[in-house]
N, C-alpha and C positions, 0 to 999 in steps of 0.2 A: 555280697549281692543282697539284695533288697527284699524283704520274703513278701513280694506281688505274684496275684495268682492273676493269669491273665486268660479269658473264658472265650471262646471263639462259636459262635451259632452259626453254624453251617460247613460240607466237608468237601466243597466243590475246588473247582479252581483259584478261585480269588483268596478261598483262605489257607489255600496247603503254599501258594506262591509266597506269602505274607511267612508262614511260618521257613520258607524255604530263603527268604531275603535276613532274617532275623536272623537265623546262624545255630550252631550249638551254644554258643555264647552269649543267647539273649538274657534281658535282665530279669527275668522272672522264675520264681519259684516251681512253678509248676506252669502249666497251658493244659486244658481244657476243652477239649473239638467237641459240640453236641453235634448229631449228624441225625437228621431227620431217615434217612436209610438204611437196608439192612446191610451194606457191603464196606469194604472200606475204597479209600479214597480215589475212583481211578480217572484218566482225562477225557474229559465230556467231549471236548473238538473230537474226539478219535470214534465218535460216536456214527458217525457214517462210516467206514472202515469197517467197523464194528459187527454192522447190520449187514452190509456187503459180504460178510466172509471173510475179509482181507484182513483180518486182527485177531486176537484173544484177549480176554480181559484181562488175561495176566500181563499180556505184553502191553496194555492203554492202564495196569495199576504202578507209578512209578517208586511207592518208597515201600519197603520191607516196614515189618517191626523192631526192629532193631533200628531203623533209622527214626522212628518215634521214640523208641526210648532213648537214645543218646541226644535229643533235647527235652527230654522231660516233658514231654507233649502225650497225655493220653487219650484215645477217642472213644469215644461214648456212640455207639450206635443206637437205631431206633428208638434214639430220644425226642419226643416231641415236645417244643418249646411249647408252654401256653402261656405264662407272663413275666415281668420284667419288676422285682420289687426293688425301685432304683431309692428307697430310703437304706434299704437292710445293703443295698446291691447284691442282690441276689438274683439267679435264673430259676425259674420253676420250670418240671415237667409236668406231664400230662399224670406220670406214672406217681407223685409226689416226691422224685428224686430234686434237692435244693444244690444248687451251683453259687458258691457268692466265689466273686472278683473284685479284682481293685482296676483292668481295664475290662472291658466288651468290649468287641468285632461282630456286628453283624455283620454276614458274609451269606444271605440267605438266598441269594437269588436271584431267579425267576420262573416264570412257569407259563406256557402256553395258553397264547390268549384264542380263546375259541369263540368263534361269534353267537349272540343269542339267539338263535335259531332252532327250530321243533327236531328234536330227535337226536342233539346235540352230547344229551348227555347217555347217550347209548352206549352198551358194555362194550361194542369193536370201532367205538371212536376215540384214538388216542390222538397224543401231542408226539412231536419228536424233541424232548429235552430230557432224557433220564436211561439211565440203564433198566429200569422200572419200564421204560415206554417201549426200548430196542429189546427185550425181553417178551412184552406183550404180543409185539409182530412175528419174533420169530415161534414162539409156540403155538401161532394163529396158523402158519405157514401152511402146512402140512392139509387144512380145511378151506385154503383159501384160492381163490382161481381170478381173482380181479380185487384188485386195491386203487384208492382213489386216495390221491394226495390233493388237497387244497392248500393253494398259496406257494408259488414256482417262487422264492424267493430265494436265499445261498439255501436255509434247512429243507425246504422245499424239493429243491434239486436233488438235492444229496439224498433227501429219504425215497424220493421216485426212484432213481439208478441203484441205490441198495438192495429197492423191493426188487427190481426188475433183476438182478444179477441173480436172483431163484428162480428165474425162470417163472414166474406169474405175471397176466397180466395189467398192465397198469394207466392209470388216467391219470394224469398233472392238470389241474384246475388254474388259471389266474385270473384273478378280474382285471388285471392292467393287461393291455394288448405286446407290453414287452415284459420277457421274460426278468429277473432279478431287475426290476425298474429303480431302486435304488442304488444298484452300480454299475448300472450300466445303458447305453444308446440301443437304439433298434437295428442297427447294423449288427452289434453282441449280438441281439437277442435272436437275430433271425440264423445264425451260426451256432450256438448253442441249440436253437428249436430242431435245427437239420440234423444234428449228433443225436439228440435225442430221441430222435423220430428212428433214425438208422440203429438205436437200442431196442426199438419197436416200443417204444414209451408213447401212447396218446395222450397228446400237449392239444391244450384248449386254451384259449387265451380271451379278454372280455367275458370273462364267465361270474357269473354273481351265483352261491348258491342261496335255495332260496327254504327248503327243507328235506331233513334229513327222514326218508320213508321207512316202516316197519310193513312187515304182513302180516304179525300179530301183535297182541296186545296185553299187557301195556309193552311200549314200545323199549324192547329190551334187546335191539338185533335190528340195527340196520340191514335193508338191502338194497333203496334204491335213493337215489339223489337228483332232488328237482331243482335245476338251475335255469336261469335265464343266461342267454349269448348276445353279444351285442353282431346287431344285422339279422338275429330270427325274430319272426312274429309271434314265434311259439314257446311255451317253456319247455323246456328238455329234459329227458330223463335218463339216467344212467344207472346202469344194476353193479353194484361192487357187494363186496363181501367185509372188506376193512375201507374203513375212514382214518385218514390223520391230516389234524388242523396242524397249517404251518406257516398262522395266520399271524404271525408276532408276538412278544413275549411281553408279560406283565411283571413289573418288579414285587417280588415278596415284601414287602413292609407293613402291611398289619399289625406284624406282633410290635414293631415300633412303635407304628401311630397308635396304639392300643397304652404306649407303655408314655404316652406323652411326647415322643420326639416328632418334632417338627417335619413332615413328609410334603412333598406335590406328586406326584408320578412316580417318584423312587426318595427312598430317605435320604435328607437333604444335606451335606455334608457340605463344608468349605473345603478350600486346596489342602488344608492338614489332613482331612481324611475325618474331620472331627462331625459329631452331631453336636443336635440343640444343647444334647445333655453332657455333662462333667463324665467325662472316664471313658465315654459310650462312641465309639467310631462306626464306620459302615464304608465297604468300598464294594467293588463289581456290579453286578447285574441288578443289587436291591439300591444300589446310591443314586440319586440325583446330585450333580453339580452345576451351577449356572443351566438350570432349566433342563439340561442333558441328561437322558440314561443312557447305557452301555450294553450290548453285545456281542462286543470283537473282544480279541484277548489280547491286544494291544496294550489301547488303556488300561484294561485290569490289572496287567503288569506293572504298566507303570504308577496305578494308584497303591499297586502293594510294596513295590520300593518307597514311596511317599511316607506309607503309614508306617513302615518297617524301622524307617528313620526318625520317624515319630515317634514311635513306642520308645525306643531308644532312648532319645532325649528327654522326653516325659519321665521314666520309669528308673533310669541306670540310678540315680540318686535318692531313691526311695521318697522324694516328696516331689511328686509331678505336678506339674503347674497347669493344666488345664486351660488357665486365660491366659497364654504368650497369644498378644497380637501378632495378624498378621504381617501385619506392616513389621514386626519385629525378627518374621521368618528370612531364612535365606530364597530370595525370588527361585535358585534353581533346587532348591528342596521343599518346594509346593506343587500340586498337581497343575499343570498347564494345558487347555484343549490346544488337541492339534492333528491335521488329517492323521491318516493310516490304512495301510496297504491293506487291502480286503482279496482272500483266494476264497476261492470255488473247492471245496475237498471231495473231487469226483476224479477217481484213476481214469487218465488217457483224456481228460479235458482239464485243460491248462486256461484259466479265466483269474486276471491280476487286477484288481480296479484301485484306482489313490485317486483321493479328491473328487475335483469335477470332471464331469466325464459330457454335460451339454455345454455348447457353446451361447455363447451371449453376444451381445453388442461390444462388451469391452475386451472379449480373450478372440484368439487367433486359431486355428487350428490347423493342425500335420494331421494326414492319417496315410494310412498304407491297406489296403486292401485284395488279400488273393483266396475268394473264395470255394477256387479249385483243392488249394490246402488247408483252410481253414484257417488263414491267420488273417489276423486284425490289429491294427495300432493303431491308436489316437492320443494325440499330444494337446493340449491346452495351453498357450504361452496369454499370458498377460504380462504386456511391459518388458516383451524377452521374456521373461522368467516363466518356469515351469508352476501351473495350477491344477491340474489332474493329467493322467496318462490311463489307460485304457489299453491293455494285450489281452489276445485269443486267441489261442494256440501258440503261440511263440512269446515268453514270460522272461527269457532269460535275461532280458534286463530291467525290468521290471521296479527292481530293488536298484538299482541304479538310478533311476526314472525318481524316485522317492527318496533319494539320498539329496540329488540335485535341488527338489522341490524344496526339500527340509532347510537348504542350506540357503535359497534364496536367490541365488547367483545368477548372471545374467548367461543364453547359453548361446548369444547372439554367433557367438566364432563356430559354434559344431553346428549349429540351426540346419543348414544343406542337408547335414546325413545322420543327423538327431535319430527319425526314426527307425536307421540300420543298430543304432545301437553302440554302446561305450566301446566296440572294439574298432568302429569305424573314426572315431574323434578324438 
């Protein structure tokens, strides 16, 4: 084996999947986790669960230490990267701790994008992306009698019914008039609005805020929030106790752009997983690919199989070649865009979205509607074929719905009772 020391910056999802596709048997000397945090590694999705009650940390941390040590993998906590000396190849900390590699993985991120608006950066306005942020709210709890969530989007939802499962209460802000408008019609949204409401959750929808109020000064302690409503003539005001923006996420690449590699919106990466720079890759929430970033854990998976087999062939032979074109790759061991199944992680609301979920002039559409029970189906056929599918309350095909799509296949012969589902066809 090749004595390559391979450095990984960041201890999230995208880079424990990467070290978990690579194997006990990868080609490298040692690995390397810098981890901007004090904990070790556990799974961010479980992160509403979490907040809700409904988990431990121990049961969302999934590898012991012993399963780091039996790939020679060791994690560096509360390490802050501050640069990248890609002549030496080396990592600097903040603390003057020096890292050199023969690969880097950024695997940095993201971090919650907060609008700029007065009072924003107040001590009880947090993000929901961190164990750090579901930490903040719950040791707020006990002080707190009203929390204002901004932005009903999947994190959105999920951090409203968390707060709400303690029994405090709670205001969902959105400025779109439907709920999760990126997966879903207004038919979802007015079926998810009715559950919520039945949580005792106040859902505002049209809501723009406009600033974040103090009663003293300087402004260290939110209490009230001035928004505009689409149809008032008035601005509005609202008194909470906790703020959390869950207004979309920013890809971490700084330390990148700072270090020379090539960024637009998230570090810029080809289907290898590779950057501008020789040695230097980036996959999940901090990568850009073909103009796209990332927040499903879909892709990320699939970008860490990508890179896994990356490292692999780069590295097994101790002289990694860095310029294989790609033309020179295998097409089905490049990264490929391609839809992906999006859930709601909210216990006792069951919301599946893939693809397109509005119609157009060129797609067809099925739906099924019983508002009494709360289910929902919509089907998208372009050309016969499956283009997005849409369940609310009844999921259980769901994945079925998405295998069909995947494959392409015409579904002209089940079409009649498509929307009962694979057990009907």
């Amino acid at each position: 084996m090749a004595a390559n020391i391979l450095v990984i910056i960041g201890n999230g999802l995208a880079a424990n999947r990467v070290l978990e596709q690579l194997g006990e048997d990868h080609p490298f000397s040692a690995v390397q986790v810098l981890s901007d945090e004090p904990v070790a590694h556990y799974n961010r999705i479980m992160l509403s669960p979490l907040l809700a009650g409904e988990t431990t940390l121990n049961a969302i941390t999934p590898h012991d230490k012993d399963w780091y040590q039996s790939r020679r993998i060791a994690v560096y906590l509360n390490q802050n990267v501050e640069q990248i000396d890609k002549q030496k190849q080396q990592v600097i900390c903040s603390g003057g701790d020096r890292f050199s590699y023969d690969a880097l993985i950024f695997a940095t991120g993201s971090r919650s994008f907060v609008p700029d608006i007065p009072g924003s950066d107040a001590s009880n306005v947090v993000g929901f992306r961190s164990l750090r942020d579901v930490d903040t709210m719950l040791v707020r709890l006990p002080d707190i009698q009203h929390a204002t969530v901004i932005g009903a989007g999947l994190l959105g939802v999920e951090a409203a019914t968390g707060l709400r499962s303690h029994s405090i209460q709670v205001t969902l802000l959105h400025r779109n008039p439907v709920l999760m408008n990126r997966q879903m019609d207004a038919t979802a949204s007015a079926l998810l609005e009715k559950e919520l409401l039945n949580r005792g959750i106040d859902v505002r929808t049209g809501c723009t805020p406009l600033n974040l109020c103090s009663s003293n000064a300087p402004k260290l302690h939110i209490n009230t929030i001035q928004f505009e409503q689409t149809g008032s003539n008035s601005q509005q005001h609202l008194n909470t106790d906790l703020v959390i923006f869950a207004t979309g996420i920013i890809a971490n690449k700084e330390l990148a752009e700072s270090a020379g590699i090539r960024c637009g919106r998230g570090i810029q990466v080809d289907a290898l997983m590779r950057t501008s720079q020789p040695h230097i890759f980036a996959l999940g929430e901090c990568c850009e690919f073909n103009g796209n970033t990332y927040g499903l854990v879909a892709p990320i998976w699939e970008q860490a199989s990508i890179l896994a087999r990356q490292l692999r062939q780069q590295y097994q032979s101790g002289q990694p070649d860095q310029h294989l074109a790609l033309s020179a790759a295998d097409p089905l061991l490049t990264y490929q865009e391609r839809e992906h199944l999006t859930k709601l992680k909210v216990s006792g609301v069951d919301i599946h979205s893939i693809g397109q979920f509005e119609a157009d002039s060129s797609t067809e559409v099925l739906q099924l509607l019983d508002e009494h029970a709360g289910i929902y189906k919509k089907i998208l056929l372009r050309d016969e074929r499956i283009v997005g599918a849409l369940c609310v309350g009844d999921v259980a095909d769901s994945h079925w719905y998405y295998e069909l799509m995947q494959q392409g296949d015409s579904v002209t012969a089940m079409r009649p009772t498509l929307l009962f589902g694979q057990a009907y066809c």
